[in-house]
N, C-alpha and C positions, 0 to 999 in steps of 0.2 A: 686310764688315768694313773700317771705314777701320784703315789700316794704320800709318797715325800715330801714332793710339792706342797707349797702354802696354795697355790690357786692355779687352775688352767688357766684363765686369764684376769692380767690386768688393765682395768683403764685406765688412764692418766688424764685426771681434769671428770672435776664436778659439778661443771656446768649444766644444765637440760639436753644438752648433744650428750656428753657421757653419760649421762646417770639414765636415758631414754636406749642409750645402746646397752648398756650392762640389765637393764630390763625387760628389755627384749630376748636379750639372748638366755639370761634365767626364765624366762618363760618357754621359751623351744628348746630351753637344754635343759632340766634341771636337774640334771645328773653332774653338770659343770660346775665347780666353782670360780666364782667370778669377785673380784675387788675392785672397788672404786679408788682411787685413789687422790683427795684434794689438797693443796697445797693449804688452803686458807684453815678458819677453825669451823667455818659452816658451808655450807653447801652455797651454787648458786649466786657467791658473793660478787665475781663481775660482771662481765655481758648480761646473763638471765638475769640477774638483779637489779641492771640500770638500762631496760629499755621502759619504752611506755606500754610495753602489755599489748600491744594490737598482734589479733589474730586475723594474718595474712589471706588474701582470696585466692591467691595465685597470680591475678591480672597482668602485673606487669612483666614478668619475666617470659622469655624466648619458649613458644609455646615448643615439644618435644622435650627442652632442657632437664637437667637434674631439679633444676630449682620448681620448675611449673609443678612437674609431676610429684616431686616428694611435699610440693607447699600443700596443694588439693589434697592430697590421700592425706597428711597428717594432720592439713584443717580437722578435717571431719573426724579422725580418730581422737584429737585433743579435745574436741567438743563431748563428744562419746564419754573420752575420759572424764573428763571435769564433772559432767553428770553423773556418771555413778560412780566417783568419790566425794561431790557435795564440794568440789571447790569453786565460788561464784564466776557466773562465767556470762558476758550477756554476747549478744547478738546485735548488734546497736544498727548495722550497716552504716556504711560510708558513700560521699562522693567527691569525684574528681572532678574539678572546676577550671574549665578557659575562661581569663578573663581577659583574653588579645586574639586576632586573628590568627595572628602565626601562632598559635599554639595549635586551632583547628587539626592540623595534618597531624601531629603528635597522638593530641585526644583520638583523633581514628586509628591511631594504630594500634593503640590502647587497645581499645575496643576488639579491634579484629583481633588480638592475642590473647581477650579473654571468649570469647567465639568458640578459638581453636581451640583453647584450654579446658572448653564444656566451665568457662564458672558459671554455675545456676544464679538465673532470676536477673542478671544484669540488664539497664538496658540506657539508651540515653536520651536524655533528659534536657529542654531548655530553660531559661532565664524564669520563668514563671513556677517551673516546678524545683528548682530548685532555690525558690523565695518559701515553696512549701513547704520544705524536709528543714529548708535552715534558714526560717525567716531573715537573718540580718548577713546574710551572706549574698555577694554579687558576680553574676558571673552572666556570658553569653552563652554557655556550653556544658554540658555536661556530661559525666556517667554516675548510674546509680550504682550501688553494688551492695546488694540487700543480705549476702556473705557473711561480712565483713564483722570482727566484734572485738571484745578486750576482754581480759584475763591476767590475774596476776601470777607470772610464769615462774616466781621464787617458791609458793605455794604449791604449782606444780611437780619443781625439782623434789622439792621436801616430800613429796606423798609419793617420789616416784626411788629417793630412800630407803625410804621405808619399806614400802613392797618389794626393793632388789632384797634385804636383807629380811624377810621373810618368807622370801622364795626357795627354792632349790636348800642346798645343804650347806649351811657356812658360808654365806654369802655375807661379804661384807663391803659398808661405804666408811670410809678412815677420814678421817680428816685431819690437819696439820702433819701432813705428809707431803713434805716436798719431796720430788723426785731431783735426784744430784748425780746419778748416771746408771748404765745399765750393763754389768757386766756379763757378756756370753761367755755360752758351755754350749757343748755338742746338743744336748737333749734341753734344756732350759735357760731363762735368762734371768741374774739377780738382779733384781731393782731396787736399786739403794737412792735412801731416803733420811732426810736428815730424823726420822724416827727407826731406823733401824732397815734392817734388808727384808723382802720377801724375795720367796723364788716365784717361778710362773714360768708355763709354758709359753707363753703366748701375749702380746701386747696391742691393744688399740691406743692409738693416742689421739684424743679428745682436747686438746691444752687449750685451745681458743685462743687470747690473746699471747701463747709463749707454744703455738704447736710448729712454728720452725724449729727452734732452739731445744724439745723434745725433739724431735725428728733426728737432730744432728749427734746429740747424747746417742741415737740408736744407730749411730753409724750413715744415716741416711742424707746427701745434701740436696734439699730442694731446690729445685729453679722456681722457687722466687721467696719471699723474704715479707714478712707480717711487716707492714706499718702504720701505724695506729693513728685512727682519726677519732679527735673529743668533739663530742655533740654536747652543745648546753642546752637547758630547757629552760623556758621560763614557766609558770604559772598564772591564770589567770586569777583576777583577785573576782570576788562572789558576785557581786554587779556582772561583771562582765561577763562570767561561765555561762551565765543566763543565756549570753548569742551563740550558744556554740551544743546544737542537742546532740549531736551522735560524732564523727567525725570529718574533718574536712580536709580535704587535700590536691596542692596544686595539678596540675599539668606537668609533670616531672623530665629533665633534660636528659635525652635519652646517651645524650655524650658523656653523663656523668652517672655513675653508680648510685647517689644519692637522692632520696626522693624530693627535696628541697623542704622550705617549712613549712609546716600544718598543722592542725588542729585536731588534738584527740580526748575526748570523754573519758576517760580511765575508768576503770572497775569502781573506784569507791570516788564517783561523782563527781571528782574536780576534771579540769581542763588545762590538759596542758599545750604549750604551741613550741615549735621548735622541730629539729634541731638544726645547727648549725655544721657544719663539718670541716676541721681544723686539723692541721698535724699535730701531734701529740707528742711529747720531748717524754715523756713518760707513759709507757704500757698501760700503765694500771693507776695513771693517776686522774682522777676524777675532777680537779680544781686547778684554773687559770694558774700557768705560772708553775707547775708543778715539772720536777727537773731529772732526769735519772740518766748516767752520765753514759753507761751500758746500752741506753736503752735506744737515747737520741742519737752515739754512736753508729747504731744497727743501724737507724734509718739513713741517717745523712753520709755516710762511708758507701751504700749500695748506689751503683751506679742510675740502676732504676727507679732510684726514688727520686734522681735528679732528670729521668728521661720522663718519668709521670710531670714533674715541675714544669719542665719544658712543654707539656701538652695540654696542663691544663692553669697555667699560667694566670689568667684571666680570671675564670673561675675561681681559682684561691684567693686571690685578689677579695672581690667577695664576700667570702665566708668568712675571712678573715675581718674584712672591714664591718662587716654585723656582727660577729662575736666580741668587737671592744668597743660596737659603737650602738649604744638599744634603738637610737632615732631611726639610724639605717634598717635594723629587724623590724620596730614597728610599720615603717613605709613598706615594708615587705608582705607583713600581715596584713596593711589593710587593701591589699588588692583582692584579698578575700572576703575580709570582713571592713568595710571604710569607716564605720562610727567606732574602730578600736580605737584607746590613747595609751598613750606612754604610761601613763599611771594606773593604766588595768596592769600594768605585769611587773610580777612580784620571780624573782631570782626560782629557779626549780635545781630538779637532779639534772646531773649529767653523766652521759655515757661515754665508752670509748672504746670504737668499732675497729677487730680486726682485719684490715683489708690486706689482702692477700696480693703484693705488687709484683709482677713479672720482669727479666731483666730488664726487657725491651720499655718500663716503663709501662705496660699494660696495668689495669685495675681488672684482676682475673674478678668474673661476675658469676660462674657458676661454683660450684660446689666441686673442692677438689679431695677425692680420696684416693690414697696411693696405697698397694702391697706391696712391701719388699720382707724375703725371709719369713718369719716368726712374727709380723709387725704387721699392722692395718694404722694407715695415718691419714686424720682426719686434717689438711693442710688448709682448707678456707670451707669455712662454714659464715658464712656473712648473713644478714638477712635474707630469708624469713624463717632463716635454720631454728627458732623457736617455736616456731607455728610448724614448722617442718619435722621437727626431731622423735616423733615417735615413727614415722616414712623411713627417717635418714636410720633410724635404728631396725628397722627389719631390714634394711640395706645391709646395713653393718653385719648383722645378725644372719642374715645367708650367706654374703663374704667371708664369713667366717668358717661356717659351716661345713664352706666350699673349699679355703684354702687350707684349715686346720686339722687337724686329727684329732678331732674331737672325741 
């Protein structure tokens, strides 16, 4: 280790992806030092902060995939963890619900990809048993998935903080640290930050919704280009939570990367249903309407976000029309639940998912991590990379091992 150095490595972005990779790797290294490095003034503050907390089973994704394999292993590690740091965690289980025939072949294929994927305990279930898991829900079909549970994952960034910076030697998480570019040297790279420069040998980039635009700062151009979809939530009001004990969720269109809307029990007992999924004119903006000139540029300037429009045309249609119209979302909810009304739901959070678009217009679906140089980049971390990111960091964390001179 040149001792010069502020750190052998830095990561960029302090979301549950970075701060789960720089914890991992202060655990197999602790002779490294390692920096986190976050733009905001706490940890956690986008993606990890505005999903709803479900911890993923693996089910639906491409059994072999990055996603299947790192969602299972980091289930079961996040579970581990939450217990022995005491951050509340249930187990609530979920089910996915056909309420039409043509969804039948979908529902199986489900099934047969949690099969392949060994998720424990699942199994399926009819109209009867699923009046028992969720009295006021209606469906002719199902799967159970006894897995399945919630967790507040901003809680988990913060306790995973703290142990990077009680780890190893001089480890640190910074926050109000924007990254504004990275200047090479033969042996080291400065990363300059509107709080000053550190040196480092070495770079993960973690950015989540802005890890193209890192990427390009390192010299690096990805083929393909972040463009952001806002999910709104609504809540249920306390009458109505009553219908909803664990979580519920459709039949999902497997032509689309989105799980469509559903029903989740959160950690601290409310219920929320949602999301919608919209383009987004701003990264990081969380409310309707919200404009950033840079940002809606990126999207609507790439070729491929007009070849994704083109494919999924219809669809957007859609999600558009229930994100300004509640009548249209309610009629959506109650093919789940039919005694919901319009006056059970009360406005919630919203999120805004980095999707990861390919020239071609594709909605890349697995997890892309790229080495080039001195640099490990983490370019699409989508769901269930929460549920996933202590997996995706011992990934990171022998990547590294492998490509660096540690």
């Amino acid at each position: 280790m040149n001792k010069e150095l502020d750190f052998d490595i830095v990561v960029v972005g302090g979301g549950i992806v970075g701060l789960a990779c720089a914890y991992k790797i202060a655990l197999s290294r602790p002779a490294v030092r390692v920096a986190v490095l976050e733009k905001e003034e706490q940890v956690a503050t986008h993606q990890t902060g505005h999903n709803s907390g479900v911890i993923h089973s693996g089910l639906y994704y491409k059994p072999g995939s990055n996603k299947a394999k790192t969602c299972t292993e980091g289930r079961k590690q996040l579970i581990a963890f939450a217990k022995k740091n005491r951050i509340p965690c249930k187990i609530t289980g979920k089910v996915i619900v056909a309420t039409s025939e043509k969804e039948l072949p979908n529902l199986e294929e489900i099934f047969q990809n949690g099969l392949e994927s060994s998720i424990e305990g699942m199994e399926k279930i009819g109209p009867e048993e699923i009046r028992e898991i969720e009295p006021f829900c209606q469906g002719i079909a199902g799967i159970r998935v006894p897995c399945t549970g919630v967790i507040d994952f901003t809680k988990v960034a913060k306790k995973l903080a703290r142990l990077i910076e009680n780890t190893g030697q001089g480890n640190k998480v910074l926050t109000s640290h924007e990254v504004a570019g990275f200047d090479k040297h033969d042996f080291y790279t400065r990363v300059v930050t509107n709080n000053g420069p550190l040196d480092t040998k070495y770079i993960i980039n973690c950015a989540g919704l802005q890890s193209d635009r890192i990427a390009q700062l390192d010299g690096v151009e990805p083929t393909m280009r972040i463009v952001p979809f806002r999910g709104d939530y609504y809540e249920l009001a306390k009458e109505a939570a009553e219908k909803v004990t664990s979580l519920v969720y459709p039949v999902p269109d497997p032509a689309f990367p989105f799980l469509g809307v559903h029903f989740t029990r959160k950690i601290d007992g409310s219920v929320e249903c949602g999301p919608n999924a919209v383009l987004a004119f701003k990264r990081e903006g969380y409310n309707k309407g919200q404009f950033d000139l840079k940002d809606a540029w990126a999207s609507l300037s790439y070729f491929g976000t007009w070849r994704m429009f083109r494919r999924h045309w219809l669809y957007g249609v859609g999600e558009y029309s229930r994100a300004w119209c509640k009548k249209l979302l309610v009629r959506q909810l109650q093919r789940l639940i039919p005694t919901l009304k319009g006056d059970d739901l009360r406005p919630g959070q919203s999120g805004v998912r980095a999707q990861a678009v390919g020239r071609d217009g594709s909605l890349i679906d697995d997890f892309k991590i790229e080495r080039q140089g001195r640099s490990i980049h983490v370019l699409n971390a989508p769901s269930p990379a929460a549920t996933a990111a202590l997996a995706i960091g011992d990934h990171i964390s022998r990547m590294a091992s492998q490509c660096f001179e540690l």
